[in-house]
C-alpha positions in Angstrom: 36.0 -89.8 -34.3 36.2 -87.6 -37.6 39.5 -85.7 -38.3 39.5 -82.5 -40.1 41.7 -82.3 -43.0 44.1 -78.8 -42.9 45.9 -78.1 -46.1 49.6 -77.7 -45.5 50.7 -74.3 -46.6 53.9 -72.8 -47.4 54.7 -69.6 -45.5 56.7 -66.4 -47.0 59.0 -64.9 -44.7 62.0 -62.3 -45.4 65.2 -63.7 -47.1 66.7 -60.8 -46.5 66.2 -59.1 -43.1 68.7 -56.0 -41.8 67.6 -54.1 -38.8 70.1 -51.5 -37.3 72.4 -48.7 -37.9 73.7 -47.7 -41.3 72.2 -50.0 -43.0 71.5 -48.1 -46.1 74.9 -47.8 -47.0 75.6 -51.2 -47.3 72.7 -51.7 -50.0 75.0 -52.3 -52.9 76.3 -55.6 -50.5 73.2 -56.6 -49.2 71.8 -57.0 -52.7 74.8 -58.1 -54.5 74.6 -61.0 -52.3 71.3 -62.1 -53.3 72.7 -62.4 -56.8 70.5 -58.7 -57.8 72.5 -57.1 -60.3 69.6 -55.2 -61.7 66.9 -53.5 -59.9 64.1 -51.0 -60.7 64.2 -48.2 -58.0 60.9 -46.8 -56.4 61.8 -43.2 -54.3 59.1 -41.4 -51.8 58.3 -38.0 -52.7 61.8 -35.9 -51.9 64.2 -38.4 -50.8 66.0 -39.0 -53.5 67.5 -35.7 -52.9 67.9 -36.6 -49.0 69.2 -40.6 -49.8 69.9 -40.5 -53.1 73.7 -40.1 -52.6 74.7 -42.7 -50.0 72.5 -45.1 -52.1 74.2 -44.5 -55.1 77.4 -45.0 -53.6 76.9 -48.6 -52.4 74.7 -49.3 -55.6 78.0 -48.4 -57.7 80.8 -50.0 -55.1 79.1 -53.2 -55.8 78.1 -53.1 -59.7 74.6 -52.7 -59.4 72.4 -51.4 -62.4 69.2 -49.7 -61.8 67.5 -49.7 -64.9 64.4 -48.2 -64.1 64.1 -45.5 -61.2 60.9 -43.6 -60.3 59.5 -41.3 -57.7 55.8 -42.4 -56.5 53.2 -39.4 -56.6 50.7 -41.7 -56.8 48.8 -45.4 -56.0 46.0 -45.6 -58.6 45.8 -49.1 -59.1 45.1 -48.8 -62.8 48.6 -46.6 -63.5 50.4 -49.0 -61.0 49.7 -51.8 -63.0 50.3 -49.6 -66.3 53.8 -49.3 -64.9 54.6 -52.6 -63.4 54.2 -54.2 -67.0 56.3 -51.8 -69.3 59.1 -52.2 -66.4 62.1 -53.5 -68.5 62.6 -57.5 -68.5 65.4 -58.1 -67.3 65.0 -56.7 -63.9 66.2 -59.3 -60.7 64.2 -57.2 -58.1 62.8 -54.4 -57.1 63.5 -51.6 -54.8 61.1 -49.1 -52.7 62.5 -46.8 -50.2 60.0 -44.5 -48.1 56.7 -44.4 -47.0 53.6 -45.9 -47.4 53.1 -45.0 -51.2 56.7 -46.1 -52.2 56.7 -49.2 -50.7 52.8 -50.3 -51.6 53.3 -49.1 -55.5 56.5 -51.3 -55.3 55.3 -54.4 -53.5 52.8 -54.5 -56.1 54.4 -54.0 -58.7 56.6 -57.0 -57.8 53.7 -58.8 -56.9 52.3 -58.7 -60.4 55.5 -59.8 -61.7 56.3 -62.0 -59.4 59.8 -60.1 -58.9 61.6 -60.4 -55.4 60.7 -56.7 -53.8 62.9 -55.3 -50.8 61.7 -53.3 -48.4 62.9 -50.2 -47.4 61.2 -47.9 -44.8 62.0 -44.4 -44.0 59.8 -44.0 -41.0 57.5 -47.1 -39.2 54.5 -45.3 -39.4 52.0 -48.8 -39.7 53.1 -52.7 -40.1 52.6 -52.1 -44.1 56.2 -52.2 -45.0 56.5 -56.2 -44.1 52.8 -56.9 -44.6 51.5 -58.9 -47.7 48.9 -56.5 -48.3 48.9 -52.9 -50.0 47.5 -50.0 -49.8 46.3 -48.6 -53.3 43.8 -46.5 -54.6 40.4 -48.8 -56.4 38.3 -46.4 -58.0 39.0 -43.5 -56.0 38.9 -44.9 -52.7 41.4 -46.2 -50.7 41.1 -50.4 -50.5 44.0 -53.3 -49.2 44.8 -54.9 -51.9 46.4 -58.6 -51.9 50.2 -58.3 -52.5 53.0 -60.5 -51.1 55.4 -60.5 -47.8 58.5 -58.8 -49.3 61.8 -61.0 -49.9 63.4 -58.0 -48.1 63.2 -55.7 -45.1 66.4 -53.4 -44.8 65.6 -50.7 -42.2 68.7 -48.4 -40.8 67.1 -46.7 -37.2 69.5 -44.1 -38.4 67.1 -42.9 -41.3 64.4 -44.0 -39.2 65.3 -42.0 -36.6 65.1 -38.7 -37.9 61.6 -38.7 -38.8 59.0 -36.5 -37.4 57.3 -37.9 -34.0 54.2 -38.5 -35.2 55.4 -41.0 -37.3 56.0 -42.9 -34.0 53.0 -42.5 -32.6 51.2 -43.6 -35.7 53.3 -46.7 -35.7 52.9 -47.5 -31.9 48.7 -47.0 -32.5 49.1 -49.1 -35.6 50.6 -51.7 -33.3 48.5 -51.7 -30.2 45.8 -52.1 -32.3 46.4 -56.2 -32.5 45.0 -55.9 -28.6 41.7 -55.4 -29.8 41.9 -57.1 -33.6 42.8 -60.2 -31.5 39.7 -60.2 -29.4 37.6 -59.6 -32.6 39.5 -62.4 -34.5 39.3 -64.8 -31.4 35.3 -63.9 -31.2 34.4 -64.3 -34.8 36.0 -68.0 -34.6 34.0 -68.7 -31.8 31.0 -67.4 -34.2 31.7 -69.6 -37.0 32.7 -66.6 -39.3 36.8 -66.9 -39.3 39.8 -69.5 -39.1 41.1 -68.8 -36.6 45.4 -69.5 -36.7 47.0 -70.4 -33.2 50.6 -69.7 -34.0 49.8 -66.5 -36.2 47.9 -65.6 -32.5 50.8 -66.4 -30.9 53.2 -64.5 -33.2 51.0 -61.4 -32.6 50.7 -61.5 -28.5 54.4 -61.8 -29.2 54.8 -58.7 -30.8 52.7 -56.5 -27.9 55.3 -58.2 -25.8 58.3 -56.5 -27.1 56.5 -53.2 -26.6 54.9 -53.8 -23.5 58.2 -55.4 -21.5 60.4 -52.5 -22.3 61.4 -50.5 -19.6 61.7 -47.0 -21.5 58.8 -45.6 -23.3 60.9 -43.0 -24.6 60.1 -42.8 -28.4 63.3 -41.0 -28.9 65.2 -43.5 -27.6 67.0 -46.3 -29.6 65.8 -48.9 -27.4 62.0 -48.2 -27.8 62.2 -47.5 -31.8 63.8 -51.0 -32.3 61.5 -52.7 -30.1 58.9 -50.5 -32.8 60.4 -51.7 -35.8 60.6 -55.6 -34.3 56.6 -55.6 -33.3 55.4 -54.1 -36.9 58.0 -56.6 -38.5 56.5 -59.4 -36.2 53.2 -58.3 -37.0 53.2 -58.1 -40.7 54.6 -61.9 -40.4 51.9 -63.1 -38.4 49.6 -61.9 -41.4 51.0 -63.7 -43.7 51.2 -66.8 -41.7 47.2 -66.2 -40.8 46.6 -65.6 -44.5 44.2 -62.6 -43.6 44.8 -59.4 -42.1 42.6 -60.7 -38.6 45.5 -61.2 -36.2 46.2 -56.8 -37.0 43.5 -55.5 -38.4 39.3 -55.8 -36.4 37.0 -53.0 -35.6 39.4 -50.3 -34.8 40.3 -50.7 -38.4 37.0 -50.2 -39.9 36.9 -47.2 -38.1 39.9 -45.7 -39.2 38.9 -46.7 -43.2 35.6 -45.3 -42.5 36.8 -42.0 -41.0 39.1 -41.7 -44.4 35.9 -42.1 -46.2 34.1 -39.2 -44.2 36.6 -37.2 -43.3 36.8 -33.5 -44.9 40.9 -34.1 -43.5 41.9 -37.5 -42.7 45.1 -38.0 -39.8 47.1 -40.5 -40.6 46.3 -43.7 -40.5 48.1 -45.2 -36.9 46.3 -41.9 -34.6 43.0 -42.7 -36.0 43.6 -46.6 -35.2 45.2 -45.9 -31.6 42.3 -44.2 -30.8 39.9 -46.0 -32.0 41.6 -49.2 -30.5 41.1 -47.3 -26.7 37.8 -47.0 -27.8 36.7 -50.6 -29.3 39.1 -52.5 -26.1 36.7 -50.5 -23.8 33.7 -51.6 -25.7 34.9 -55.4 -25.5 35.6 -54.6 -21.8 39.3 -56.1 -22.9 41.5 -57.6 -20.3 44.4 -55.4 -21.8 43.0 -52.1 -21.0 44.7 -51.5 -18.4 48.4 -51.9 -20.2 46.6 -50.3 -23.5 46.0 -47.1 -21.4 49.5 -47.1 -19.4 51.4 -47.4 -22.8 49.5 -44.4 -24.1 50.3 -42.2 -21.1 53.7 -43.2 -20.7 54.5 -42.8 -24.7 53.0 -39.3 -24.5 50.5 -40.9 -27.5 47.2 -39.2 -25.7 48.7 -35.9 -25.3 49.9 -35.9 -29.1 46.2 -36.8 -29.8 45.1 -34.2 -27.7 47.1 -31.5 -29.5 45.2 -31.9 -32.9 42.4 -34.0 -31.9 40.1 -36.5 -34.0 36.2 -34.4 -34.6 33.6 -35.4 -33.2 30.5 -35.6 -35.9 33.4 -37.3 -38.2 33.8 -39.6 -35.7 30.0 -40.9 -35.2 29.7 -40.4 -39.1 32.3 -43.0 -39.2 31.0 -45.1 -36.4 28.1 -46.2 -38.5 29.8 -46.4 -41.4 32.6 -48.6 -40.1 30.4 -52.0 -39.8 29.8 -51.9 -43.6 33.3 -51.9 -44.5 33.4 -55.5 -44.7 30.9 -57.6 -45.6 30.1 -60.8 -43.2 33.4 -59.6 -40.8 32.2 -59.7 -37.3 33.8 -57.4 -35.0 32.8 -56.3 -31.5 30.6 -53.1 -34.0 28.7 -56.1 -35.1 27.0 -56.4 -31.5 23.4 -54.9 -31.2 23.2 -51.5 -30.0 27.1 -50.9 -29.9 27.0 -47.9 -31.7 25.1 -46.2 -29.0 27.1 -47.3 -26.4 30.5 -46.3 -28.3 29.1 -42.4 -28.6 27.8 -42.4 -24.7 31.7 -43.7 -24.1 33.2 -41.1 -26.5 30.5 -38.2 -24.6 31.6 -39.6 -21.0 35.1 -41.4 -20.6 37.7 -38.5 -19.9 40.3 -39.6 -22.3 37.9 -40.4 -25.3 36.6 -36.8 -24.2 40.0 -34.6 -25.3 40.7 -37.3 -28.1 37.2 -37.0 -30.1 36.1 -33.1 -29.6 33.5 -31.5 -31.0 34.6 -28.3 -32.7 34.0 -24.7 -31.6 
């Protein structure tokens, strides 16, 4: 009998992990700790102005230096990098607080310099603030860039909290989109054309579970938006245990990178997944549907949709587009004559109906 050899290989996971109320203002001790007396500071757009006080505070309570601060305005690859190596040299780690732009042109930048780089969200939008990937602008277009799991994740619900809803709703469609990335992932292994990683599989069921299990689906509640926070963080783990993006990231994601691509006004990123994961777990026929749909309707998700909903010709623009994405990535759009069948579901089903419309 022949054995297959599997390289051992060595797993990232956060050093540093604080989930909870005021958390911010315990920065200074959180980072002290870890022997960071110096740190470069990446803000969002605006908060500075919001944050910038309480974080101060801590900073100076426990004698930290930040010898390089800077707001992010933008994620061109070419300037990130520009940045990342006139950063000063004696810098212990680095710092992003925000969104997706802060954090991405941090994790990169301590990914180039192999600097430790902690986490700080704002909102939980998508999985990207734990993820070892990025999301940057490559000439012009938006690409995921390799990076590294950050050394640390410090989210306080109390910041997190106050953002808008539809950061919410893009993080819960960000998440449920592992339902049908896990059917894709768990298809192309039968294929031949991925590894497929039984624990990283495991770790991402296990994520879903935290959502699914809860017994409010209340997004203002405290209970649901830490059972939020815990899936993405779960999530973005299980990626770097996979190596690859597969156990998050299959056919609902090509369609959200391709509607950015051909979209006169792009949502944000978790709506266009969400609804393209109801889509694609209808188009594997998906044992999940069922709990896929009652999430969606209990979370209010649909209706939020509904209000400002995705455009039709965009939508079947993307549709074709989305298989070339990736080359040699076999999703459930890889099957022949899918793309028909995904427009007769978008023309017929009564939820994909309101979510994809065809304007006036």
């Amino acid at each position: 009998m022949a054995y297959y050899s599997y390289p051992n290989k060595q797993i990232n996971i956060p050093y540093l992990l604080k989930i909870g109320e005021g958390k911010l203002p315990k920065m200074g001790r959180y980072l002290v700790d870890k022997n960071f007396n110096n740190i470069a500071l990446f803000w969002g757009e605006g908060l500075e102005g919001v944050l910038g006080n309480i974080l101060t505070k801590s900073l100076q309570t426990y004698g930290i230096n930040v010898i390089y601060k800077q707001e992010v305005k933008f994620i061109n690859i070419e300037e990130v990098n520009k940045v990342a190596f006139n950063l000063p040299y004696n810098i212990d780690a680095i710092v992003g607080i925000g969104g997706g732009k802060a954090l991405d042109f941090a994790k990169y930048c301590g990914y180039l310099l192999k600097i430790p780089f902690i986490s700080v969200p704002t909102s939980t939008s998508n999985d990207g603030f734990c993820s070892p990937n990025c999301s940057l602008l490559v000439d012009g277009r938006r690409k995921s860039v390799k990076a590294g799991i950050p050394f640390g994740v410090v989210i306080d619900l109390d910041i997190v909290k106050s953002s808008p809803r539809v950061f919410f709703y893009s993080g819960l469609g960000d998440m449920l989109s592992k339902i049908t990335a896990l059917w894709d992932w768990k298809k192309a292994a039968q294929k031949g054309m991925a590894h497929y990683n039984d624990f990283a599989a495991l770790m991402a069921y296990n994520s879903l579970d935290l959502l699914f299990i809860k017994h409010s689906f209340d997004i203002n509640s405290t209970e649901f938006q830490r059972s939020l926070t815990n899936s993405l963080l779960i999530s973005g783990i299980a990626m770097e245990i996979a190596g690859t993006s597969r156990p998050a990231s299959g056919s609902e994601h090509l369609i959200s990178h391709a509607l950015d691509a051909v979209s006169k006004y792009p949502q944000m990123h978790g709506l266009q997944v969400g609804v393209s994961t109801y889509l694609c777990a209808l188009l594997q026929n998906n044992s999940s549907i069922e709990s896929l749909r009652e999430v969606f309707f209990k979370t209010g998700f649909f209706e939020f949709v509904e209000q400002n909903p995705l455009n039709y010709y965009e939508y079947v623009d993307a549709l074709r587009l989305a298989p070339t994405i990736k080359q040699d990535y076999y999703t459930v759009l890889s099957e022949k004559d899918i793309f028909s069948q995904a427009v007769e579901l978008i023309e017929q089903d009564e939820i994909l109906r309101v979510l994809i419309k065809k304007s006036s």
